[in-house]
C-alpha positions as CSV (number, residue, x, y, z in Angstrom):
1,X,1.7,-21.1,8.9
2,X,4.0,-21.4,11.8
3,X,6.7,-20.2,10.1
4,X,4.9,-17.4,8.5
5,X,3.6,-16.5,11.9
6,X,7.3,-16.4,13.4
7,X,8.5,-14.2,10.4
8,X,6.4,-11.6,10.5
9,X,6.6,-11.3,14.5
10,X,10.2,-10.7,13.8
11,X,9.9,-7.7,11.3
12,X,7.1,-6.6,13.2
13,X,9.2,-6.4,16.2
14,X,12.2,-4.9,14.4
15,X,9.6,-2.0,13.1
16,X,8.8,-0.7,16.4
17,X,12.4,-1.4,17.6
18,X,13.8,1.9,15.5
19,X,12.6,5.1,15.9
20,X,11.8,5.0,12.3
21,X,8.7,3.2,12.6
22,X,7.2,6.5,15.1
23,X,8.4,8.5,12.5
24,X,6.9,7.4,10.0
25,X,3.3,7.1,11.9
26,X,3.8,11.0,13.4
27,X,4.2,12.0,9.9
28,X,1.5,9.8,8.1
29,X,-0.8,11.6,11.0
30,X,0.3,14.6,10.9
31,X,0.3,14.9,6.7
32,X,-3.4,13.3,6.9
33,X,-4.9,15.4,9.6
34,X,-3.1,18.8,7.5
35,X,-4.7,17.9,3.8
36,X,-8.1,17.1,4.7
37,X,-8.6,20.1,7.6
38,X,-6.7,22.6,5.8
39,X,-6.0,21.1,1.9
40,X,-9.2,19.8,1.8
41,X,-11.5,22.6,3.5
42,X,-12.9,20.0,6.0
43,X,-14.4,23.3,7.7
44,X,-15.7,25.0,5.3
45,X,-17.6,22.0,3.7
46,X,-20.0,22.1,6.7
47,X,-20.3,18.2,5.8
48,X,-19.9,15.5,8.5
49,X,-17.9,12.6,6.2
50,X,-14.2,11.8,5.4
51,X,-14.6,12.0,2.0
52,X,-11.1,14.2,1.6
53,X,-9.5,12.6,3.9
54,X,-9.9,9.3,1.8
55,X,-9.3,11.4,-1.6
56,X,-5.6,11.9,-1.0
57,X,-4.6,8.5,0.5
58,X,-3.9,7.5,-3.4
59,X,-1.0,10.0,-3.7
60,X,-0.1,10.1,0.0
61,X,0.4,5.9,-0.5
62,X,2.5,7.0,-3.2
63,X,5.4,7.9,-1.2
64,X,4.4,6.4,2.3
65,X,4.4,2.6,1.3
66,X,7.4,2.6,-0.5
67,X,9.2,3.8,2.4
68,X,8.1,1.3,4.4
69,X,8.3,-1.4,2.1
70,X,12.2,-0.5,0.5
71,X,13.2,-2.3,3.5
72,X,12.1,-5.6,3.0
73,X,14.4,-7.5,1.1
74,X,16.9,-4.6,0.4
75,X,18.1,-4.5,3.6
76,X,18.3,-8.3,3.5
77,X,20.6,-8.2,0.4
78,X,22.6,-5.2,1.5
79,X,23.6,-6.9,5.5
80,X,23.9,-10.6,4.0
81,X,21.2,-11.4,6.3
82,X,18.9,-12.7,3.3
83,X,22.0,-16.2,3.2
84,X,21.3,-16.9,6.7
85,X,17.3,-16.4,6.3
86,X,17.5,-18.7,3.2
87,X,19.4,-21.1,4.8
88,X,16.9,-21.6,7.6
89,X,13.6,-24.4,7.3
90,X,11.7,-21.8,6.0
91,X,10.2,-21.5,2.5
92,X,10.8,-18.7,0.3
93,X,7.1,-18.3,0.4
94,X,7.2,-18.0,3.7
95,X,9.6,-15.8,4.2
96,X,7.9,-13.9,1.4
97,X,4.7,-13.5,3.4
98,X,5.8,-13.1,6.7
99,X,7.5,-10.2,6.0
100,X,4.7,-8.7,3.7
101,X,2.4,-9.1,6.4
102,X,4.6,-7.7,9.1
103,X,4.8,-4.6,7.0
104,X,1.5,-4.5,6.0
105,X,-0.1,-5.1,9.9
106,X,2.5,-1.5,10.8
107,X,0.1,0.1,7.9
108,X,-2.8,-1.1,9.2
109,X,-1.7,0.1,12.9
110,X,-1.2,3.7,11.4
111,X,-4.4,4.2,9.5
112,X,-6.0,2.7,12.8
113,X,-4.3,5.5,14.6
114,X,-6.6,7.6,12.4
115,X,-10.1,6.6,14.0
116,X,-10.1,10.0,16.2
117,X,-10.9,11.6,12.7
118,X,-13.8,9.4,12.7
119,X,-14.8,10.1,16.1
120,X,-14.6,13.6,15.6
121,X,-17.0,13.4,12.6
122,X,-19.9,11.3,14.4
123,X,-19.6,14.2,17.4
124,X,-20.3,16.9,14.8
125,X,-22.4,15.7,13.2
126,X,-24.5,12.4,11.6
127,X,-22.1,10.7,8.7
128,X,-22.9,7.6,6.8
129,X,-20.4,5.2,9.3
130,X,-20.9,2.3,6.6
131,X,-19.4,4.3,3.3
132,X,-16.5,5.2,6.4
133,X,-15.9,1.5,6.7
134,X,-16.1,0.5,3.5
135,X,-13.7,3.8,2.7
136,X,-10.9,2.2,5.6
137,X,-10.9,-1.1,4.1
138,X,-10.3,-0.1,0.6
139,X,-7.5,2.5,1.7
140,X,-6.1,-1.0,3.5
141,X,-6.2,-3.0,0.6
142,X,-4.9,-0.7,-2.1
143,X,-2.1,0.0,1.2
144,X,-1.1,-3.9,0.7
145,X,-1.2,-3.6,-3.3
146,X,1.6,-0.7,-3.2
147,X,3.3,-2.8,-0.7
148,X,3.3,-6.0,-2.8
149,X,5.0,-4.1,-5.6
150,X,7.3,-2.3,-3.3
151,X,8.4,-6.0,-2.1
152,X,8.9,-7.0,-5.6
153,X,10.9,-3.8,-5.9
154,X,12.9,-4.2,-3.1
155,X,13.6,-7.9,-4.1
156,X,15.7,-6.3,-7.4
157,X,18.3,-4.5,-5.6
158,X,20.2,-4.0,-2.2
159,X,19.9,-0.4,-2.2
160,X,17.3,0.8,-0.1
161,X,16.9,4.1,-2.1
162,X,16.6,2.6,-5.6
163,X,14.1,0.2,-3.8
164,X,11.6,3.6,-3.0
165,X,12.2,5.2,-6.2
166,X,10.9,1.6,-8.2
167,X,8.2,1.4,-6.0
168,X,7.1,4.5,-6.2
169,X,7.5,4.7,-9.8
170,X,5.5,1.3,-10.8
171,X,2.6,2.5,-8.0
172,X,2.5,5.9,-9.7
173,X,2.0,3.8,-13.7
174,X,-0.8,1.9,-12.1
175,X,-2.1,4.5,-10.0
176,X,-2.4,7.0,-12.8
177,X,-3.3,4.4,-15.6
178,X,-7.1,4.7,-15.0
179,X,-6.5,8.8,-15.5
180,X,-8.6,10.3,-18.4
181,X,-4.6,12.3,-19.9
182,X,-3.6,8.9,-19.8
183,X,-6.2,7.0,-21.6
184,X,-6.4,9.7,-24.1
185,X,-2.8,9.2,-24.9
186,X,-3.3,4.6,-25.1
187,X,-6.7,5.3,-27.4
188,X,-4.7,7.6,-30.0
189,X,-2.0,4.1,-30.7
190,X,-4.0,1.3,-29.3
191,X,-7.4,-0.3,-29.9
192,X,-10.3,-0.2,-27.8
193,X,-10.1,-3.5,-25.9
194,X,-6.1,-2.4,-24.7
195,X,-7.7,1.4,-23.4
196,X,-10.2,-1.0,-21.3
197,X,-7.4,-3.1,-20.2
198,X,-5.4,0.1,-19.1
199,X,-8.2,1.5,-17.4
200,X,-9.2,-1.8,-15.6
201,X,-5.4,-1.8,-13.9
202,X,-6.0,1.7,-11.9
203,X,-6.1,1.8,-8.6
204,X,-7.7,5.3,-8.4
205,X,-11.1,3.7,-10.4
206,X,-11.2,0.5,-8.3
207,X,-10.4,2.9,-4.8
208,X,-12.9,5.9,-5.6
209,X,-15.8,3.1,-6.3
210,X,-15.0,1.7,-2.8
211,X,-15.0,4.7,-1.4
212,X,-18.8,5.6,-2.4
213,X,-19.4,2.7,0.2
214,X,-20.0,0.1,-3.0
215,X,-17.7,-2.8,-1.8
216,X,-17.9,-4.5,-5.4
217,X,-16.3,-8.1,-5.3
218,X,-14.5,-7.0,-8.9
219,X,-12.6,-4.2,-6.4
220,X,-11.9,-6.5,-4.0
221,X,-10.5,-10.0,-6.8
222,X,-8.8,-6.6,-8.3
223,X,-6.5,-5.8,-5.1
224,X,-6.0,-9.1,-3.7
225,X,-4.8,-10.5,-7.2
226,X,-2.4,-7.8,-7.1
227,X,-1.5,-8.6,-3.9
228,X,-1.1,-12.7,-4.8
229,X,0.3,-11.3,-8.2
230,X,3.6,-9.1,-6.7
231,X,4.2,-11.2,-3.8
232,X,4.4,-14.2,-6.3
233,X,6.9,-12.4,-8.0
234,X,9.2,-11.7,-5.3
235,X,8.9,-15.2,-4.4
236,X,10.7,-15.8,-8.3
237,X,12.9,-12.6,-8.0
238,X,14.0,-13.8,-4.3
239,X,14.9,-17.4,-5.4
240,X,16.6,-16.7,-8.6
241,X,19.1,-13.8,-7.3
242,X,20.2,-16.5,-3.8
243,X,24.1,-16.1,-3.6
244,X,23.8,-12.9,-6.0
């Protein structure tokens, strides 16, 4: 724990010690604030809830958490740090955590930049605060589920850019997998029990039913195996290409 602790201080530190990290928050703000006042006809709904500015976070993630997470092990590769980090009494496992954590506590600090939203809903009106919760921690666990598989991403190469556009791409498969178009196209050459299994892997079903204020403990084994899932594979990806 020690070790994981002193790991994810360090890329912690190093986020907020680049301009990119203030970046990244401005625009995450800024592109939150514009789809669900403007995009998402906040105004004209005359309703006191979030329930746009949730609806988006699936496609906003999209691009957001793989360009924080390309970073991870990419970089690592690409400077040679990643010898000296394996070298040190530290576990791959560790290491592996640490840095996931790191990333995934910067998320957290931006969508926790987003509570004025909140505020400004409970001063016009009278919105169900509990579906709100429920609706933050679901958008922070499917966060660290497109940041697992960014890791795992970034673990495959030493380019950054490659890193984002895996990411991206696997997030995307999984995020659209639960998408009627999709299942259409599996239940036309598969049986029944592989449509289920498609439709079980979406993050937009296991989101949107967290998001009605229904925190379901099959949404919640559902992102934190995913979680345990991708950072387990980094772990393997991370040992097997040392010295590569």
């Amino acid at each position: 724990m020690r070790s994981v602790a002193a790991i994810a201080k360090r890329e912690l530190v190093a986020y907020f010690a680049t301009p990119v990290a203030y970046v990244f928050i401005i625009i995450f703000l800024a592109v939150s604030a514009a789809l669900t006042f403007y995009v998402g006809g906040f105004f004209e709904r005359r309703q006191a809830a979030l329930d746009t500015f949730f609806t988006f976070h699936p496609w906003l993630f999209l691009f957001l958490i793989p360009a924080v997470g390309m970073r991870l092990w990419a970089e690592e590769r690409k400077t040679g740090t990643i010898e000296l980090l394996t070298t040190m009494p530290v576990t791959t496992t560790a290491a592996v955590i640490g840095k996931f954590l790191a990333a995934w506590a910067f998320i957290a600090a931006a969508l926790a930049l987003t509570a004025p939203m909140w505020l400004t809903v409970n001063i016009l009106g009278e919105p169900d605060n509990g579906v709100i919760l429920a609706s933050y921690v679901g958008s922070l666990l499917m966060a660290g589920a497109f940041l697992a598989i960014t890791s795992c991403m970034s673990a495959l190469t030493r380019n950054q850019v490659v890193a984002f556009i895996l990411g991206a791409t696997v997030c995307f498969l999984f995020t659209m997998s639960g998408v009627e178009l999709v299942l259409e196209t599996v239940r036309a050459i598969a049986p029944a029990a592989v449509v289920d299994a498609v439709a079980s892997l979406s993050f937009l079903s296991h989101f949107s039913t967290i998001t009605k204020g229904v925190i379901d403990l099959r949404d919640l084994v559902f992102f934190v195996s995913m979680i345990v899932f991708w950072l387990f594979a980094t772990t393997i990806i991370v040992n097997a290409r040392k010295g590569l």
